[in-house]
Phi, psi and omega in degrees: 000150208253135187283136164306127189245153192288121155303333207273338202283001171295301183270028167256351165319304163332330171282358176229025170321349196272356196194013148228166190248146176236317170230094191307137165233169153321329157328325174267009164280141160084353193254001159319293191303321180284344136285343165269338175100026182193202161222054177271144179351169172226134174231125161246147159269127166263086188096055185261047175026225216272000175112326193323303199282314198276335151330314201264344176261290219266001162300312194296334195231072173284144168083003222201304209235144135264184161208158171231114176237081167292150156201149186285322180276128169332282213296320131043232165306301173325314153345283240254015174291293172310353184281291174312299171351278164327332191240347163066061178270142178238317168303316208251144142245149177232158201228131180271134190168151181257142198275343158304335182248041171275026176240034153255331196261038156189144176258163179326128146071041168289328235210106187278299203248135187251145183228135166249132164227119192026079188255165176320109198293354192037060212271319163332139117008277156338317165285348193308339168308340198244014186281137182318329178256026181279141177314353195261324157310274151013304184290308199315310190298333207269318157324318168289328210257148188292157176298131173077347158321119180290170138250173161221132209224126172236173204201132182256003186259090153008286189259354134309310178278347136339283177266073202201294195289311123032260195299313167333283197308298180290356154280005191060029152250188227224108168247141178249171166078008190282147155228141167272008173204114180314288160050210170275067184212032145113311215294152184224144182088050167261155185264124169299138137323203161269285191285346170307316180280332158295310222270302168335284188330294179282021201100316206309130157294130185278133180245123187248128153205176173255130133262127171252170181261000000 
């Protein structure tokens, strides 16, 4: 379903400048750390929806992680605006923004950890291009991401996550940590998603993995 979109949430954003970007410019590349005001990690979320999981990461590394969390839609991001608000996170920022031109806002090996969490399976065929974890993506990232930079990739789609490692593998890199049921698979200090936390309630297996760069 297609989200209804606010007129009003463009300017009730403007209310949170201290902690969203509305128009990300090239100007910020390489210039992160001097917005936060330090030289601590830089970890992004691609598609971080209503906030949950990047809230629930920079409560645990106060102090330790930045975090960055695109998303493309206002209202959105207002959602997860208000989450931080609420919790007086000082590490995050959120960037309204599409995530295809993310080799404009960061410079080479700017970015230690990449987080995909249930991004669109794009399941046409046709389409395999525009799944986040596409080889074409893949490049983009290994510019961005520091020698030894993660991705952390979570999925409740099958064949998404299928072609996802697939896609890994023919690009050489080295994954670790997969599972098909989040579960029962050990890990610990994992953040739930929105949707993580509906697809768990009913059962649905979580498919988890690490890749480096």
């Amino acid at each position: 379903m297609r989200l209804r979109k606010k007129p009003w949430v463009a300017e009730a954003l403007k209310g949170f400048s201290d902690i969203v970007v509305q128009n990300p410019g090239e100007g910020l590349a390489g210039k992160w750390q001097d917005m936060f005001g330090n030289e601590l990690p830089l970890h992004v979320e691609l598609g971080t929806g209503k906030g949950r999981f990047i809230t629930g990461m920079a409560e645990q590394q106060r102090g330790l992680i930045n975090f960055i969390g695109i998303e493309a839609k206002e209202e959105i991001v207002y959602s997860a605006a208000q989450k931080l608000r609420e919790l007086e996170l000082s590490n995050v920022q959120l960037l309204v923004f599409d995530v295809n031109d993310i080799l404009t806002i960061f410079s080479r090996g700017e970015i230690e950890r990449l987080y995909i969490n249930f991004c669109d399976p794009w399941p046409k065929n046709r389409h395999a291009k525009r799944r986040l974890t596409h080889i074409e993506f893949l490049k983009k990232y290994r510019i961005l991401l520091k020698p030894g930079g993660q991705l952390w990739f979570k999925t409740d789609n099958r064949p998404l996550f299928e072609f996802s490692l697939e896609q890994f593998s023919e690009f050489g890199l080295e994954i670790n940590g997969i599972t098909y049921d989040l579960r029962k698979s050990g890990f610990d200090g994992n953040v739930m998603t929105e949707y993580e936390t509906k697809f768990s309630a009913l059962g649905q297996p979580i498919c988890r993995c690490e890749v480096n760069f």
